[in-house]
N, C-alpha and C positions, 0 to 999 in steps of 0.2 A: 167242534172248533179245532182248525188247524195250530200248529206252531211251528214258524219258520224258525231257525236260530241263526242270529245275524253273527257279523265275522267277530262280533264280542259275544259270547256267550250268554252273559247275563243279561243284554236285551235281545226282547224276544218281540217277534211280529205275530197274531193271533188275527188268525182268518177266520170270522165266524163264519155259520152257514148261514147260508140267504135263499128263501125259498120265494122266487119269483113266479106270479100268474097276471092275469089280464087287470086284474087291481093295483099291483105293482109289484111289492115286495114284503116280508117279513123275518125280522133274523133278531134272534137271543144277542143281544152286546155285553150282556154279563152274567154268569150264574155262579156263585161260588163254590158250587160242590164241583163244575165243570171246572171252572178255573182253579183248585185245587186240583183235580186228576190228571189235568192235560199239563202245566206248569210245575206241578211240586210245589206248589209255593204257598204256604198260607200265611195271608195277609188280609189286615183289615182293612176296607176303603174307608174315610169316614169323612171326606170333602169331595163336593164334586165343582170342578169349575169350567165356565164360558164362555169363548173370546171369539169375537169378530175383527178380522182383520180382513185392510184391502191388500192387492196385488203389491207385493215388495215388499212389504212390510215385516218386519224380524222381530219376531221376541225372544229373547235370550241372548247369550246362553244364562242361563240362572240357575240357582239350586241356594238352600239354605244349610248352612254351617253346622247349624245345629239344628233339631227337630227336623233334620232330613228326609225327604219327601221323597217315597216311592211315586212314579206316577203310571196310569193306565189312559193312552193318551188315541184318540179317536177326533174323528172329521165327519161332520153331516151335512155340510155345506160346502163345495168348491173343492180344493185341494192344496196341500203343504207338504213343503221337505221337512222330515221333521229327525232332527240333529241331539243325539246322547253321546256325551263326553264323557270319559272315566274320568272322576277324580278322587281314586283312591291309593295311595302311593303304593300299597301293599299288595297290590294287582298286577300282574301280568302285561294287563292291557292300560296300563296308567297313560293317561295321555292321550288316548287316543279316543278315535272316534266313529259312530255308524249312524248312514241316513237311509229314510226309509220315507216314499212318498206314499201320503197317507188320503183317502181322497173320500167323498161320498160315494163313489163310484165302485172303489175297490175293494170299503166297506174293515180294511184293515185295521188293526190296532197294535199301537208299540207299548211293552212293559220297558218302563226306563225304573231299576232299582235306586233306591236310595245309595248315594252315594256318587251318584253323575250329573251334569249341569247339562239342562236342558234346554232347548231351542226348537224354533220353527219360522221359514219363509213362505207366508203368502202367495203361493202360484197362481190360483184363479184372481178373478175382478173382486171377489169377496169368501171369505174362509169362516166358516165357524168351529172350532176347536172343542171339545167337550174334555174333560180330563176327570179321572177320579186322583186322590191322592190319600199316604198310607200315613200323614200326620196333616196340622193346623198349618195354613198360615203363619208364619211368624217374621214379620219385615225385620224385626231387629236383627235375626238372624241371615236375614237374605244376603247373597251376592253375586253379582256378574263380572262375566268375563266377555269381551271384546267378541263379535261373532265372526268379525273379521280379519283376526289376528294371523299374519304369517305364519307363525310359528305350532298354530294347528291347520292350518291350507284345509279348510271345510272347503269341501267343491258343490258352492250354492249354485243353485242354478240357475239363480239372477244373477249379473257385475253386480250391482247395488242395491242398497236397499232405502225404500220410499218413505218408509216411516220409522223412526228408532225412538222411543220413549227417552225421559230425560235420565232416567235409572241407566238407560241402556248408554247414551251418550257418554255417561261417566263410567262405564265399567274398563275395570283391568286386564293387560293382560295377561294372558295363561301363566308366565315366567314369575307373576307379581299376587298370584290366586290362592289364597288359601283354600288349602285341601283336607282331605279326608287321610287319618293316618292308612 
């Protein structure tokens, strides 16, 4: 397994290998003794989650306040831009942000660290997302912030977006977000 380092350090793009023959393909998408050697990181996954989205479609940005969620984020279906925010004020890179298009095709995966709000735009006709995450669910804790906010200028690579859940509709923006100290 590769690791690219994106213009934020702490997330990281991980290229597994893919050994392709006339059957198609086969490739490792997690091992933790790998992913501890290649990363530095030892973490535990202990959710994995599933989401189908059509073209346009945006989920995020989100992250939970408390019981904050590392995520290890991958695509087996279609392809997505797929958008980590820092929000840790005690960072370097606060505020800011890096996208990485993530595709069945390219077979990539983004580690987004706890402590960032996360998102992704539906690029193909339909997207399946797989994610592991390094705590529970926890909605009480959850929050969004605006995907479309001036004041972070994400450069999605749709004008719009086709589909915003009602969480997403009501989210704040960045200026009004509570953060990570």
């Amino acid at each position: 397994m590769k690791v690219v380092k994106t213009d934020i350090p702490d997330v990281l793009v991980l290229e597994p290998r893919v050994f392709h023959d006339d059957r198609g393909f086969f490739s490792e998408t997690f091992n933790a003794r790998t992913w501890r050697d290649v990363t530095g990181l030892d973490v535990d996954f202990i959710q994995d989650n599933h989401s189908r989205s059509h073209r346009g479609v945006v989920r995020g940005l989100h992250y939970q306040i408390r019981a904050a969620q590392g995520k290890l984020v991958r695509v087996i279906r279609g392809e997505v831009y797929d958008v980590a925010l820092d929000l840790r004020r005690s960072s370097p890179t606060f505020g800011r942000w890096t996208g990485v298009v993530l595709s069945d095709e390219n077979h990539r995966q983004c580690w987004i660290p706890a402590g960032f709000a996360h998102a992704f735009m539906a690029l193909s006709e339909t997207a399946d997302v797989l994610y592991k995450t390094t705590d529970y669910y926890a909605p009480e804790h959850e929050r969004s912030i605006i995907w479309d906010d001036p004041q972070l200028a994400i450069d999605w690579p749709l004008d719009t977006a086709s589909g915003l859940s009602e969480k997403d509709r009501g989210a704040v923006p960045f200026r009004e977000a509570e953060v990570y100290p």
